[in-house]
C-alpha positions as CSV (number, residue, x, y, z in Angstrom):
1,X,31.2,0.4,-12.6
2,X,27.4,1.4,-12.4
3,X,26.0,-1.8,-10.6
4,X,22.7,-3.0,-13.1
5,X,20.7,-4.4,-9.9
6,X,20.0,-4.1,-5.9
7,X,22.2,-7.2,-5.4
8,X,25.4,-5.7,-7.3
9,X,24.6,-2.2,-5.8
10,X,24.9,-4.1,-1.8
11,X,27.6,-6.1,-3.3
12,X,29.6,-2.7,-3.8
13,X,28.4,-0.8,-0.9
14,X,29.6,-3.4,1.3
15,X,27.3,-2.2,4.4
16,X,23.6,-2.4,3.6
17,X,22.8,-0.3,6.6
18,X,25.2,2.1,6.0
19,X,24.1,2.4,2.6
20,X,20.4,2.8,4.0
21,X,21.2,5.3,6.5
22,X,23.0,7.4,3.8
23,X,20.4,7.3,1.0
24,X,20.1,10.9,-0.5
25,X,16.3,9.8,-1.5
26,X,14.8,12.8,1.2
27,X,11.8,13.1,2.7
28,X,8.8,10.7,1.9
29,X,6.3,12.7,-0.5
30,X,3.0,12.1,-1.3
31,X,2.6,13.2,-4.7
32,X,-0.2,15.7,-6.4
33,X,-2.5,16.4,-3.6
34,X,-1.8,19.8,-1.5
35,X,0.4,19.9,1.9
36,X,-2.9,21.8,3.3
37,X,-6.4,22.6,1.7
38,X,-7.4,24.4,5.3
39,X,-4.9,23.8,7.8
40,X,-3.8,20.6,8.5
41,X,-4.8,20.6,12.7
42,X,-8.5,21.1,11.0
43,X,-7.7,18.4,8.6
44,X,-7.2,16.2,11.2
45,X,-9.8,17.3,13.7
46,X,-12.5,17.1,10.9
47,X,-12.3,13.0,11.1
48,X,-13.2,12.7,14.6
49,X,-16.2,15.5,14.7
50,X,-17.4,15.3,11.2
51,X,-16.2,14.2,8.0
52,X,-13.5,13.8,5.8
53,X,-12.5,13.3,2.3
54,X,-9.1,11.4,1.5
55,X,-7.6,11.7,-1.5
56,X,-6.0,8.5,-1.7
57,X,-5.7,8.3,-5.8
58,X,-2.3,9.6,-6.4
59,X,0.6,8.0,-3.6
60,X,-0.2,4.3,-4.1
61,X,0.5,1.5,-6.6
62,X,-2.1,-0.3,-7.9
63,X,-1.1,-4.0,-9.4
64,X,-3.5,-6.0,-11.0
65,X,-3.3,-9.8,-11.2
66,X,-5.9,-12.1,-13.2
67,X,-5.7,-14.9,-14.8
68,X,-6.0,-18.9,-13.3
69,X,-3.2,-19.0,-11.1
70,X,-3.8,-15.4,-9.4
71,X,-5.6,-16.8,-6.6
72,X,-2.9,-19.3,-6.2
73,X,0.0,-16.6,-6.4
74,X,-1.2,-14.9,-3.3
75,X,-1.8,-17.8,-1.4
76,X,1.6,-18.9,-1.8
77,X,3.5,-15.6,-1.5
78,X,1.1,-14.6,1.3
79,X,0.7,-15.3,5.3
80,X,-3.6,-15.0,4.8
81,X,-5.7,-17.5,4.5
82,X,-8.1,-17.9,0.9
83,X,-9.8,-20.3,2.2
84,X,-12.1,-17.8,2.4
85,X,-12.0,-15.4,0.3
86,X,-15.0,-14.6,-2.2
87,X,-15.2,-11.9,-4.8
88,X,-16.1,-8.7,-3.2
89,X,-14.5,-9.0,-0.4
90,X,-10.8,-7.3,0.6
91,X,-8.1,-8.3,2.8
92,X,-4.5,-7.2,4.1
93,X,-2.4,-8.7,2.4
94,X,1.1,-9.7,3.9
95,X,3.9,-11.6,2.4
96,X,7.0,-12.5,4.5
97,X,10.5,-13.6,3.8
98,X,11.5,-17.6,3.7
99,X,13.1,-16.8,7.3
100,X,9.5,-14.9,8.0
101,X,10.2,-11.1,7.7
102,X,7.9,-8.8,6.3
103,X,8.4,-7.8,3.3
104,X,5.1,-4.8,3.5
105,X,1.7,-5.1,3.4
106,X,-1.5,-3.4,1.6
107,X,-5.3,-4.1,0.5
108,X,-5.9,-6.9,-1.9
109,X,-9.1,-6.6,-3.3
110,X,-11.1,-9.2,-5.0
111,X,-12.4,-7.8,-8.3
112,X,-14.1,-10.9,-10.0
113,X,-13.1,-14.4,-10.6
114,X,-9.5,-14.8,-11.0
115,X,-9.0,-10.8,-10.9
116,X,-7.7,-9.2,-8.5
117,X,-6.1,-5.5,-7.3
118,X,-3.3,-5.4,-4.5
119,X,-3.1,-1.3,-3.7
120,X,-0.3,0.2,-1.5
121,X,3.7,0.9,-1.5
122,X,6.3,-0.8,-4.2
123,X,7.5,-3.4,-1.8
124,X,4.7,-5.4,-1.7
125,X,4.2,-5.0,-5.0
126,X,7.6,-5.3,-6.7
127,X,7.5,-8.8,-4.8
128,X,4.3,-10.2,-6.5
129,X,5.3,-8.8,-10.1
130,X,8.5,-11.0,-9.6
131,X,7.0,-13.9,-8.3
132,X,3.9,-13.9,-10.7
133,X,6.6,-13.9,-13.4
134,X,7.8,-17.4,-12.3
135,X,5.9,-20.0,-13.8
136,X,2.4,-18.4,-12.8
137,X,-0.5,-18.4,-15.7
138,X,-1.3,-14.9,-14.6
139,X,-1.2,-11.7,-16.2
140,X,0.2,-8.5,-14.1
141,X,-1.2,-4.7,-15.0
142,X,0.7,-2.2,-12.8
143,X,-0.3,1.4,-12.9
144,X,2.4,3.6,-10.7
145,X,2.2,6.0,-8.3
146,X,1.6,9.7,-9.8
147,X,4.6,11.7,-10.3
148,X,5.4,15.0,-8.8
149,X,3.2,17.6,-10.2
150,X,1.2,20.0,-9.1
151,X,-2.4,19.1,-8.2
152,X,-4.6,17.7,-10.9
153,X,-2.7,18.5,-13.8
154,X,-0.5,16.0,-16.2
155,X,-1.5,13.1,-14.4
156,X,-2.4,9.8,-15.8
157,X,-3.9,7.1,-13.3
158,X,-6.2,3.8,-14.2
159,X,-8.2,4.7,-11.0
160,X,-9.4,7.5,-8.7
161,X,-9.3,6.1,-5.1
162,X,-11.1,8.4,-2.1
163,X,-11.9,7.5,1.4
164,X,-15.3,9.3,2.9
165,X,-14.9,9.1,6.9
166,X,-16.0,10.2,10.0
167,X,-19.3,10.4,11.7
168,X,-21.1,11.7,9.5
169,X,-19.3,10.7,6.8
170,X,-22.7,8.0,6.1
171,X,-25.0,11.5,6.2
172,X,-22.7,12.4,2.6
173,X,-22.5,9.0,1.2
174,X,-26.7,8.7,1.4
175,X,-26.9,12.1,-0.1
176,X,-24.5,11.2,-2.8
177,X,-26.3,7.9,-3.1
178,X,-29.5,10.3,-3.7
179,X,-31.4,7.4,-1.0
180,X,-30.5,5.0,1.9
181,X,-27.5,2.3,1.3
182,X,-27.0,-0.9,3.1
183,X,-24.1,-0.9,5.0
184,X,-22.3,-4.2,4.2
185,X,-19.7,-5.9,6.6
186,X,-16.3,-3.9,7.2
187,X,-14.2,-5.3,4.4
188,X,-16.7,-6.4,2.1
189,X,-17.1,-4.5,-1.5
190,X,-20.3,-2.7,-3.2
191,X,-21.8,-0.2,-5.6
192,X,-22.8,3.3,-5.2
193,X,-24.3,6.0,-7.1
194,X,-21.9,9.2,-7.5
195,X,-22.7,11.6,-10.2
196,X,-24.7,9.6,-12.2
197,X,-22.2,6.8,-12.6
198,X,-22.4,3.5,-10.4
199,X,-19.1,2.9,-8.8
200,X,-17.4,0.5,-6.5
201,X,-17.2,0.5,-2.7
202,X,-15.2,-1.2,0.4
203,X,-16.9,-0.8,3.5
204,X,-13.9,0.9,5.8
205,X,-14.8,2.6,9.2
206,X,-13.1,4.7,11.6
207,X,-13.9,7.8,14.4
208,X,-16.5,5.1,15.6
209,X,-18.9,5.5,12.0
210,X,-19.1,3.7,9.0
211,X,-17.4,4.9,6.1
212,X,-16.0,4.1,2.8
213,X,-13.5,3.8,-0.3
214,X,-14.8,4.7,-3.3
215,X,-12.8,3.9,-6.8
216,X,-13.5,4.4,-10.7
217,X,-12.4,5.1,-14.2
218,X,-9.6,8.3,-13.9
219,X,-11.3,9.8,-16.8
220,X,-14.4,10.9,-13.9
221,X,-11.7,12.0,-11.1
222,X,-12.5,15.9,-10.9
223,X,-16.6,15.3,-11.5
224,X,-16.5,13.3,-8.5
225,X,-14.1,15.0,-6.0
226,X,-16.3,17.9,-6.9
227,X,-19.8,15.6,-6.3
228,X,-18.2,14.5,-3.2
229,X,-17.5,18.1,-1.8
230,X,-20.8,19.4,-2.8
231,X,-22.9,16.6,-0.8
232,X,-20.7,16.9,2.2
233,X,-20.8,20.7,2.8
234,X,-23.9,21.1,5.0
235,X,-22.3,18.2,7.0
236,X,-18.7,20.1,7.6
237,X,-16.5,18.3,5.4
238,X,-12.8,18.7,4.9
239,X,-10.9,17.8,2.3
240,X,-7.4,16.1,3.8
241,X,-4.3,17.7,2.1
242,X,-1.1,15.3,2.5
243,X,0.1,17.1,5.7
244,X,-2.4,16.1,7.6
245,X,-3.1,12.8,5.8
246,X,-0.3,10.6,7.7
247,X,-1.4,11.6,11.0
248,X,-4.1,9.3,11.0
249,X,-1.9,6.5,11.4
250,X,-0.9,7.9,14.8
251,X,-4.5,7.2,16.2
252,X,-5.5,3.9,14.5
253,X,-1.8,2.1,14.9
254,X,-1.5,0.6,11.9
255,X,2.7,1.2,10.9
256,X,3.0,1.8,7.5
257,X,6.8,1.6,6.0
258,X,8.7,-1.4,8.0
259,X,11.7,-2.1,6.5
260,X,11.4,-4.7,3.9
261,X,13.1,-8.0,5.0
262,X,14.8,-9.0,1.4
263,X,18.0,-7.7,1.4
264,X,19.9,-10.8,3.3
265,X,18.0,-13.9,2.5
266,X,20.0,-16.3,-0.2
267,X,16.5,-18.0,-1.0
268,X,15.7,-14.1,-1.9
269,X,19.0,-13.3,-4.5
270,X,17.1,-13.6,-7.8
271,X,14.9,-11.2,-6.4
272,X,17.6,-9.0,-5.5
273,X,19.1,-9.5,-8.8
274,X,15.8,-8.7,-10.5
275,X,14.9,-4.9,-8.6
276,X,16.7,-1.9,-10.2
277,X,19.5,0.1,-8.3
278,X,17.1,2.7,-8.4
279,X,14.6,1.4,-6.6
280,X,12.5,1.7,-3.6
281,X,14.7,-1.0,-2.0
282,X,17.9,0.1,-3.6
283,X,17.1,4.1,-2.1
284,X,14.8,3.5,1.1
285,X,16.1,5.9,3.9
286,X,16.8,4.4,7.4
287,X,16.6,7.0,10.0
288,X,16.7,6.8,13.8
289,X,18.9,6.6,16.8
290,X,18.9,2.9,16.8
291,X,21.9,1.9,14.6
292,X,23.3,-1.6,13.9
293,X,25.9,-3.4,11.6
294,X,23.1,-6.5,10.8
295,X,20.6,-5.0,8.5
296,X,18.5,-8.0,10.0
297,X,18.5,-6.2,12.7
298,X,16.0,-4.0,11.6
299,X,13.5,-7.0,9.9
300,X,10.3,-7.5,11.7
301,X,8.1,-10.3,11.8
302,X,4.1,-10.5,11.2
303,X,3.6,-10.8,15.5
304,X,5.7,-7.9,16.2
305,X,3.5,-5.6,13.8
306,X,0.6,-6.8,15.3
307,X,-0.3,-9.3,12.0
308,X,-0.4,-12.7,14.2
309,X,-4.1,-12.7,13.5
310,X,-3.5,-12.5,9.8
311,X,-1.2,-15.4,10.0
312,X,-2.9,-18.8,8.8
313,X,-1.3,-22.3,8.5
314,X,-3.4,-23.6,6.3
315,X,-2.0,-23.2,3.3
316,X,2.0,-23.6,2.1
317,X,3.3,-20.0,1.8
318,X,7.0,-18.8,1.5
319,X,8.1,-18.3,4.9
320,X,5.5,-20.9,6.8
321,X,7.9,-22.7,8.0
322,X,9.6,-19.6,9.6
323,X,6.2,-18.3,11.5
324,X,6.0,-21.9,12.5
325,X,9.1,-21.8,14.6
326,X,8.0,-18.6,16.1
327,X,6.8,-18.3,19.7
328,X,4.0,-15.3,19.3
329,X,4.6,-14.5,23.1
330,X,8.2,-14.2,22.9
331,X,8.1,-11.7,20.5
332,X,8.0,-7.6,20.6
333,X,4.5,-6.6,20.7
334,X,3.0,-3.4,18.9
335,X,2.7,-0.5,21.5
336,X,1.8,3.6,20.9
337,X,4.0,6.1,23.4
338,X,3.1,9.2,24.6
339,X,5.5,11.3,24.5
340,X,6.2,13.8,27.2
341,X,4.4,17.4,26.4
342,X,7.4,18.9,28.3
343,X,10.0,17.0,26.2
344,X,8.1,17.9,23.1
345,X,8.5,21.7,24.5
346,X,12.2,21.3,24.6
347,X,12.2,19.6,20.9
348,X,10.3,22.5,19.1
349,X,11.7,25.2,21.1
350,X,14.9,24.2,20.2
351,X,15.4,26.2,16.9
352,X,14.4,29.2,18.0
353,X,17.2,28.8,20.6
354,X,20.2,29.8,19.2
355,X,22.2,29.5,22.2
356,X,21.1,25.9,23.2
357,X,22.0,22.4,21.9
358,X,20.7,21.7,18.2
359,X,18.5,18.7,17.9
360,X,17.1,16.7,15.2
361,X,14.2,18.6,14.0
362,X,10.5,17.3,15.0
363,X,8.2,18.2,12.3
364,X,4.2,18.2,12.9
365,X,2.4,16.7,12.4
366,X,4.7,13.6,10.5
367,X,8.2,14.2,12.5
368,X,9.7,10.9,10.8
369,X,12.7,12.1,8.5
370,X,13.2,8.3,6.8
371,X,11.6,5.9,4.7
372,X,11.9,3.5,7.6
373,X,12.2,5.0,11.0
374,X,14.2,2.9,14.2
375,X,14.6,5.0,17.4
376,X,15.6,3.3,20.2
377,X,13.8,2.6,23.7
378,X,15.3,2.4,26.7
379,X,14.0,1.2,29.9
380,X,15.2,3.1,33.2
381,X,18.6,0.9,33.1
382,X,19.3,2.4,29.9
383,X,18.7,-0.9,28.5
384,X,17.0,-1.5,25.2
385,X,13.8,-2.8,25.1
386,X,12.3,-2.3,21.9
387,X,12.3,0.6,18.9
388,X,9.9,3.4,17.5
389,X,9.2,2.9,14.1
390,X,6.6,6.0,13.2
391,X,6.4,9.2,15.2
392,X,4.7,12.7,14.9
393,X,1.6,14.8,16.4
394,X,-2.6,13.9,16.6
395,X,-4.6,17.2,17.0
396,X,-7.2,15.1,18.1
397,X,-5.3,13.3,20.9
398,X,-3.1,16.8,21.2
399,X,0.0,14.9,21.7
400,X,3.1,13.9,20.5
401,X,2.1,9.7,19.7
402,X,4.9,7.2,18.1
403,X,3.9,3.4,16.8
404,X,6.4,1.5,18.9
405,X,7.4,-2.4,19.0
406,X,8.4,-3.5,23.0
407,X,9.5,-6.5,24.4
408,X,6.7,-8.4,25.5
409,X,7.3,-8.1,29.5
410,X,7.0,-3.9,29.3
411,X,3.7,-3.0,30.7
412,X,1.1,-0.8,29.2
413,X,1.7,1.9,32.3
414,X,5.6,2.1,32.1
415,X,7.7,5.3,31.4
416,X,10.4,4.9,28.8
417,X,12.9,6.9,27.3
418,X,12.8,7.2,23.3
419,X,16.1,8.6,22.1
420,X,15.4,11.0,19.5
421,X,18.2,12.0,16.8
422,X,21.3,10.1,15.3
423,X,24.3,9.2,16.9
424,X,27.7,10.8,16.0
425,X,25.5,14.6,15.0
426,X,23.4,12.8,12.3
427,X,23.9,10.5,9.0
428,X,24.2,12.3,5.4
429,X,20.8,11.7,4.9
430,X,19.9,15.4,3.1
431,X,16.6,15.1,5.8
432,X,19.7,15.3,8.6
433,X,21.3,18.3,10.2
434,X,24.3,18.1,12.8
435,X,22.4,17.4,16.0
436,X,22.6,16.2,19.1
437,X,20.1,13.4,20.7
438,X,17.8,14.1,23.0
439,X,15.8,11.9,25.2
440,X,12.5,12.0,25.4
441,X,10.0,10.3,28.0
442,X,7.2,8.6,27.1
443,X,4.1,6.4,28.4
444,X,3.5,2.7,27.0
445,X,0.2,3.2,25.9
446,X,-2.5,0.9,23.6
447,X,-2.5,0.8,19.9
448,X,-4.3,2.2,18.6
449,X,-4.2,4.9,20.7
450,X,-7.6,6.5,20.3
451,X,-10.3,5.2,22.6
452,X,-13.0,5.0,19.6
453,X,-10.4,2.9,17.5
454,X,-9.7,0.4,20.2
455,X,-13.7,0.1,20.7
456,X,-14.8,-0.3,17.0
457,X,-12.5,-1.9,15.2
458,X,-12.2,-5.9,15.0
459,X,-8.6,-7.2,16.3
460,X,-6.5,-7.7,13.4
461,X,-8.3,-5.9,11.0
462,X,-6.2,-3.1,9.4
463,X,-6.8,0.3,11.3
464,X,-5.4,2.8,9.1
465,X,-5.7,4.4,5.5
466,X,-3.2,3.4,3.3
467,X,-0.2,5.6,4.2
């Protein structure tokens, strides 16, 4: 029998993590915009020396929540603090499990009074729909993610979203602006002129400038891209196709697709019983070297992913009690590695070696191959000492970088071993090839990686585009 819901689909399957590991969903896509509009290493390269325009309209979901209890839906489903939190202003937003995993995270925007916009992957907002359906005077607008179709055409979206970056991405935004414009505090929302129409800002920043995203109606998407493209020109702007796109996460550290911690918790069942068999939950692909039987296993908590500054106990939230148990210096701490440019030889070498051992294939620039990626580390014991969860190649940096989480005695310094490729040749995942695993060395290094994000962004603040 079909199961009708994620609970009855786990209920079948028996092993949630074999299920996971197995999921025929493929390779994460971002819908719409081009692989490449250049190439992608001068996609990349273009936010560091000049500027660049992100395309950000088509691979998120935008959920809208107004009403009187809005405010009071995200304060108890959520580990921030609204204490302080006035209209105009954006934070990230990060709801956790009642045993205090984390379910995703994304940019909630304050719109007006009692209006609001959370923008990023389904988890995050397949939670709030459910919750904001029990007992909350709110009203919930979702507009999806696009669909698969080639770029610009038969799509329907509320919003276009783009991101103008770099450093001289505020040269293009004056020039858009047709005069000076005041550069508000990094998280804090505007207007702009673009085209003749005004439209709405959040003050971002990143390669050490200024910067901002940009939304409006859908109806003016192509008149703007194009305004966009014209005013940045003389100032070497490129235009990020989606190759290149998920690379930025590499320098700035922010990891973008934990796995969401819902698929265990018995306060958590109705939920289950409410998502589809279908969905993101029901189909998201874990890859890795790192397997285990627990599914909680692979849960992480808000200190692990570097969200203990986001975490506020002022308020009564699902999961406080949880955090509050929680020893922040116990726990893994978010790390990048370096991997070894002679190990990263080996790795792309390898198919072009028809006599040699077959490994898991490292695409560049994004070489993760699962929804949510778990590859073990090992110190030089062979013991395990924490996992990397997001892993692929910065033209800027010009090396291999994962996002890692480490137990919280590894030193920034050490040499580890990340074991790349699946045990037993490979899962059936159709992203998965027989294989062998290889073991790559790696450096402990800071996160973010990049020496101009670790000097210019504020600790705690969210460091990358919304992957």
């Amino acid at each position: 029998m079909s199961a009708k819901n994620l609970q009855e689909l786990l209920d079948q399957a028996g092993n949630t993590v074999e299920l996971l590991r197995n999921s025929q969903l493929g390779a994460y896509i971002y819908p719409v915009v081009p692989a490449e509009f250049t190439n992608w290493r001068r996609e990349v390269i273009s936010w560091r020396e000049a500027a660049v325009l992100y395309d950000q309209t088509h691979h998120m979901v935008n959920l809208f929540i107004s009403g009187p209890d809005a405010l009071r839906l995200l304060s108890e489903t959520g580990i921030n603090s609204v204490a302080n939190f006035p209209v105009d202003m954006a934070k990230q937003f990060v709801p956790v499990s009642p045993e205090g995993g984390v379910i995703g995270d994304g940019i909630l925007f304050h719109l007006a009074e009692e209006e609001f916009v959370f923008v990023g992957r389904a988890p995050v907002a397949d939670y709030l729909t459910f919750q904001g359906g029990r007992g909350y005077n709110v009203d919930i607008h979702r507009d999806e993610r696009s669909p698969m179709r080639p770029y610009g055409k038969a799509v329907k979206r509320d919003l276009w979203r783009f991101q103008i970056q770099g450093p001289k991405a505020w040269d293009v935004i004056e020039k858009l602006n047709g005069g000076p414009l005041e550069q508000v505090r990094f998280f804090r929302m505007a207007h702009m002129n673009i085209a003749g129409e005004r439209v709405r800002t959040l003050r971002h920043g990143m390669a050490g400038a200024p910067g901002l995203e940009l939304w409006g109606p859908y109806e003016t998407y192509e008149r703007t891209r194009e305004a966009i493209l014209d005013a940045g020109r003389e100032f070497g702007m490129e235009m990020c196709g989606s190759r290149a796109y998920s690379a930025n996460t590499l320098e700035s550290g922010w990891i973008p697709s934990p796995l969401p911690a819902i698929y265990t918790s018995e306060g958590l069942r109705p939920y289950r019983e409410w998502l589809a068999p279908d969905s993101y939950e029901a189909t998201n692909a874990l890859a890795g070297s790192f397997v285990s039987d627990n599914i909680e296993d692979y849960y992480t908590n808000p200190f692990e992913l570097g969200y203990g500054p986001h975490v506020k106990f002022d308020h009564d939230f699902i999961g406080r009690d949880a955090l509050q148990a929680i020893d922040p210096a116990t726990q893994r701490r978010k790390v990048t590695l370096a991997w070894d440019p002679e190990d990263l030889g080996k790795l792309l070498a390898s198919p072009a070696d028809p006599t040699g051992p077959g490994y898991q294939f490292f695409d560049l620039p994004n070489a993760n191959y699962g929804s949510s990626n778990f590859d073990s580390i090992l110190d030089a014991d062979g013991n395990l000492i924490g996992v990397s969860m997001f892993a692929g190649y910065s033209a800027n940096e010009r090396r291999a970088l994962s996002l890692a989480t480490v137990r919280p005695d590894v030193p920034i310094g050490a040499e580890v071993t990340v074991v790349w490729g699946e045990p037993g040749g490979g899962s059936r995942k159709t992203t998965v090839q027989p294989h062998e695993q290889f073991r790559v060395r790696a450096v402990v290094s800071p996160a973010p990686y990049s020496t101009v994000a670790r000097e210019t962004y504020h600790p705690g603040w969210r460091t990358a585009v919304g992957v």
